[in-house]
C-alpha positions as CSV (number, residue, x, y, z in Angstrom):
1,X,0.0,0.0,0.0
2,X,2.9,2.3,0.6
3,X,4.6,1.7,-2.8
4,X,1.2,2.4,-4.3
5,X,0.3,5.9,-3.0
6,X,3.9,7.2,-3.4
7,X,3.7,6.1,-6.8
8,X,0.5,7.7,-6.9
9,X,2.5,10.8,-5.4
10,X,4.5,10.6,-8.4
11,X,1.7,10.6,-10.7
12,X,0.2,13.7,-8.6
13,X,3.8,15.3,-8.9
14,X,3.9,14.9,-12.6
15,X,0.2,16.3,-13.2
16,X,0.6,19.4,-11.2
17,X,2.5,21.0,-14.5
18,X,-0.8,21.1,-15.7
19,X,-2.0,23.3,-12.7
20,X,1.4,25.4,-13.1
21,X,0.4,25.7,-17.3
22,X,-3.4,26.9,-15.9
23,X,-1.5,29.4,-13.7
24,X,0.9,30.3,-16.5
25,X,-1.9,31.1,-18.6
26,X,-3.4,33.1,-16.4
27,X,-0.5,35.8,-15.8
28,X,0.0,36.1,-19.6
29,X,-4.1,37.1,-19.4
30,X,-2.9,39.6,-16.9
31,X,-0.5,40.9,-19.4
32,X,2.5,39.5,-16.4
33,X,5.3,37.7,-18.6
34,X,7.6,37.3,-15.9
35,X,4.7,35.6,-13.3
36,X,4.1,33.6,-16.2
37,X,8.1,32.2,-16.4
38,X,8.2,31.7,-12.7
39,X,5.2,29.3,-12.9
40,X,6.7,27.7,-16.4
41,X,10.0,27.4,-14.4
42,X,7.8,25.9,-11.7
43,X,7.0,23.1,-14.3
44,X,10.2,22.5,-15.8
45,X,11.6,21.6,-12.0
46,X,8.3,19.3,-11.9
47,X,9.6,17.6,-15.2
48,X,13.0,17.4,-14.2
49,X,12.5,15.4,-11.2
50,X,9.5,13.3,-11.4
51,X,11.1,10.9,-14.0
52,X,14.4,10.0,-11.3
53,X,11.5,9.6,-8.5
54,X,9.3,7.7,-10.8
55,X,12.4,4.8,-11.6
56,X,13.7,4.9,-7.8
57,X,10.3,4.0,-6.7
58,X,9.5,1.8,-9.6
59,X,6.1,3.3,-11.0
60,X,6.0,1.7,-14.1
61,X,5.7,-1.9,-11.8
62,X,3.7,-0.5,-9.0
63,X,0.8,1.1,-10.9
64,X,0.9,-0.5,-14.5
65,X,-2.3,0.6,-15.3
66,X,-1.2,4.5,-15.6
67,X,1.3,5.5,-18.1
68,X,4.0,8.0,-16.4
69,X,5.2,8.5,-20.0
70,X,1.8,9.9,-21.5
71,X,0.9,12.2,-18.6
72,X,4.3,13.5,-19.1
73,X,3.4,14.2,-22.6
74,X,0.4,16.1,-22.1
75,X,1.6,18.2,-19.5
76,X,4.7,18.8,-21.4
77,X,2.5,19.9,-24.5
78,X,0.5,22.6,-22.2
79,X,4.0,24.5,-20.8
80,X,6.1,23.6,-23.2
81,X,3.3,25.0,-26.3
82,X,0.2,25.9,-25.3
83,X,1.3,28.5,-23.2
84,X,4.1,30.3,-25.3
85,X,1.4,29.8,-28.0
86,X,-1.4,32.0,-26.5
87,X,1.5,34.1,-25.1
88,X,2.3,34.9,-28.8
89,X,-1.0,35.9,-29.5
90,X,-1.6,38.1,-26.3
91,X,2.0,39.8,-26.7
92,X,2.8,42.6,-29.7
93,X,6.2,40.4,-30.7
94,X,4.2,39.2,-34.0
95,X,2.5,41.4,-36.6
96,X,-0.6,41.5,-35.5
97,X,-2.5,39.8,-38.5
98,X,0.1,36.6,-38.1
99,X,-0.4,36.1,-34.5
100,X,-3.3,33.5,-34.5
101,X,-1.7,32.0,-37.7
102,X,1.8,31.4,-36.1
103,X,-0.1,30.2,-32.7
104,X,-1.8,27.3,-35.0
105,X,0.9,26.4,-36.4
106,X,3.0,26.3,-33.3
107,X,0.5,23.9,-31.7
108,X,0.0,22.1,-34.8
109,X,3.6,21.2,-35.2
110,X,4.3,20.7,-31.8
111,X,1.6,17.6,-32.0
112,X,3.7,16.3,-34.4
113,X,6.9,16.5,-32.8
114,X,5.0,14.8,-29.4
115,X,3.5,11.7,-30.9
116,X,6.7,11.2,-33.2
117,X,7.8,7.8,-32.0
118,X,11.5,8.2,-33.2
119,X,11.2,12.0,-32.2
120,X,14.7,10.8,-29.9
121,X,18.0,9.1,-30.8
122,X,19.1,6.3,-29.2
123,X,22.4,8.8,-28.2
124,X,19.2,11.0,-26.8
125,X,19.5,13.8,-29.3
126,X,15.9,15.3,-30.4
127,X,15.4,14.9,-34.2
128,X,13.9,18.4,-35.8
129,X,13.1,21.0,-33.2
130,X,12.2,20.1,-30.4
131,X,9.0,21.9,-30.1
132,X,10.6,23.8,-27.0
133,X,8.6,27.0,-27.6
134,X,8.6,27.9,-23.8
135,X,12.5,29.0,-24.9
136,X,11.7,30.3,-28.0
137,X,9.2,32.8,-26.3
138,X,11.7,33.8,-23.2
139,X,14.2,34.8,-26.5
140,X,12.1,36.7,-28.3
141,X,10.9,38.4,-25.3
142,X,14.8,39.4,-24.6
143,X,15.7,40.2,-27.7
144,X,12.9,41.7,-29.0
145,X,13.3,41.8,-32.1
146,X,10.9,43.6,-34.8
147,X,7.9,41.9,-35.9
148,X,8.3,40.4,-38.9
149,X,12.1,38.9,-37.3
150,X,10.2,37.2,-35.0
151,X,7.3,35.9,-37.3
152,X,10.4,34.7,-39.4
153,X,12.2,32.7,-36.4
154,X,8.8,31.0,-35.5
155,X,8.0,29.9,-39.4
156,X,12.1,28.4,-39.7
157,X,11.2,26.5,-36.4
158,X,8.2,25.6,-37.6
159,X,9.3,24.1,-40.2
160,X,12.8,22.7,-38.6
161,X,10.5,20.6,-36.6
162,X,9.8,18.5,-39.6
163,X,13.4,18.3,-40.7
164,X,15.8,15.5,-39.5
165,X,18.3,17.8,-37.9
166,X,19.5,16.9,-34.3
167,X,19.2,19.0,-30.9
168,X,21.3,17.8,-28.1
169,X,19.3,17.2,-24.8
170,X,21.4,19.1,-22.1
171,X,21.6,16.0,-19.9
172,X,20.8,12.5,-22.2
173,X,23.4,12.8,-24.7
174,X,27.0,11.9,-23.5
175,X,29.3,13.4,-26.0
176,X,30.5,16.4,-24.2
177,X,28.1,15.6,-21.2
178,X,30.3,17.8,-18.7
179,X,30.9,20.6,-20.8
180,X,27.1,20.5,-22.0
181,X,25.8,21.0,-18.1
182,X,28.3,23.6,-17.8
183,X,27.0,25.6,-20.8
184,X,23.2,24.9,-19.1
185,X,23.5,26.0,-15.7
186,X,25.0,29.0,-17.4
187,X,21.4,29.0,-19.7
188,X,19.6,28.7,-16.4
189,X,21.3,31.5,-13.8
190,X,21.2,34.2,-17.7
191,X,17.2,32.9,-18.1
192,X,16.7,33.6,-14.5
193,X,18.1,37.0,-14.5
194,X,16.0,37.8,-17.4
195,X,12.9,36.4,-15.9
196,X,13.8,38.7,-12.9
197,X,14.0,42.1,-14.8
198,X,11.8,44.2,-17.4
199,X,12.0,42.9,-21.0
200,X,14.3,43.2,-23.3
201,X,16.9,42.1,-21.5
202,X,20.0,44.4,-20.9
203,X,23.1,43.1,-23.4
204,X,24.9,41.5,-21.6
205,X,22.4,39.0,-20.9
206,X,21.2,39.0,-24.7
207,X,24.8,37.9,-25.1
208,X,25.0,35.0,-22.7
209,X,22.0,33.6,-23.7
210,X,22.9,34.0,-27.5
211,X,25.9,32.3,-26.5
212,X,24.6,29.4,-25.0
213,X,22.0,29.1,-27.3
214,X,25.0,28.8,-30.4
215,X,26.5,26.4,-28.2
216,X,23.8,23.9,-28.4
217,X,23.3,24.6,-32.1
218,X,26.8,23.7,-32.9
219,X,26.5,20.8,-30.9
220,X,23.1,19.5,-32.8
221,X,24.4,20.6,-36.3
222,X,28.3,18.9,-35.6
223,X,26.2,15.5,-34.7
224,X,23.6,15.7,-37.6
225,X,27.1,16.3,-40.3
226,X,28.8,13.3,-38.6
227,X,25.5,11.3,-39.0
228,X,24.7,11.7,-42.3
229,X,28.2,11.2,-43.3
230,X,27.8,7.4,-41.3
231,X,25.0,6.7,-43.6
């Protein structure tokens, strides 16, 4: 009986993302970007943690009949796209006229990416984009660039989710594993900072997250050359 409700604790753990994502989208309602982050950031803790809790206490054995992997999924979907999604509509970083058009196809593509089976290497890169729009929105938001850059970022991504390129996950893939969680706990303190001030960001923060962000490109684009040339 033990086993069983902290496995159900798990579960609980897992599906309070979707309470954070309900929160989220209520501060971007109230026009409050940052309050929205903070409870997105909330989330990404959830998601970080309740997959290591959910193996040490066996889930998958205890409570067969629930699938861990699927309620990850959908809460993942809601803070990861759903939110940045009606963010982008609600904010003034797209041309007005494209804002509903790039939200559909945000969420449209991101379905895609989530019920894509081989959406992962077996190394544990991500294969197209990675439907991380949660990111995309916190850069656009500290850049700001015009309109119609923005508009253009979303519509490559968009489509770069369809495309066999690979994104290196900051803590599956092994090649360069040290240096890799460096470069992200950098990501994380320059994200926080930003989350913490008025948007756009000041420079020097546009410039360590710009930094990081080439980091992980190289990485991805380095891996996706090697890979093609094995073929």
């Amino acid at each position: 009986m033990i086993k069983r409700i902290a496995a159900a604790s798990v579960h609980v753990l897992t599906a309070s993302g979707a309470v954070f994502a309900l929160l989220a989208l209520r501060s971007v309602r109230a026009g409050d970007m940052q309050a929205m982050f903070v409870w997105l950031g909330i989330a990404l803790v959830v998601d970080a943690v309740d997959g290591p809790l959910a193996r040490l206490i066996d889930v998958k054995r205890v409570l067969p009949r629930f699938s861990g992997e699927r309620l990850d999924l959908i809460v993942d979907y809601l803070t990861y796209d759903v939110v940045p999604a009606f963010a982008l509509i609600q904010s003034d970083l797209l041309p007005e006229p494209f804002r509903l058009p790039a939200a559909v196809a945000i969420l449209l593509s991101s379905l895609f990416h989530v019920s894509d089976v081989e959406s992962k290497t077996e190394e544990g890169y991500f294969v197209g984009f990675p439907a991380v729009w949660n990111i995309v929105l916190l850069y656009l938001l500290v850049l700001s660039p015009p309109p119609f850059i923005s508009l253009a970022i979303v519509g490559v991504l968009v489509a770069l989710t369809f495309v066999p390129i690979l994104c290196v996950h900051p803590f599956r893939v092994a090649r360069l594993r040290p240096l890799t969680c460096l470069v992200t706990a950098v990501w994380i303190v320059g994200a926080a900072i930003a989350v913490m001030h008025p948007f756009p960001s000041p420079l020097w923060v546009q410039g360590l997250l710009l930094v990081t962000a080439a980091y992980f490109t190289t990485i991805g684009l380095a891996r996706s050359l090697d890979r093609r040339r094995d073929l």
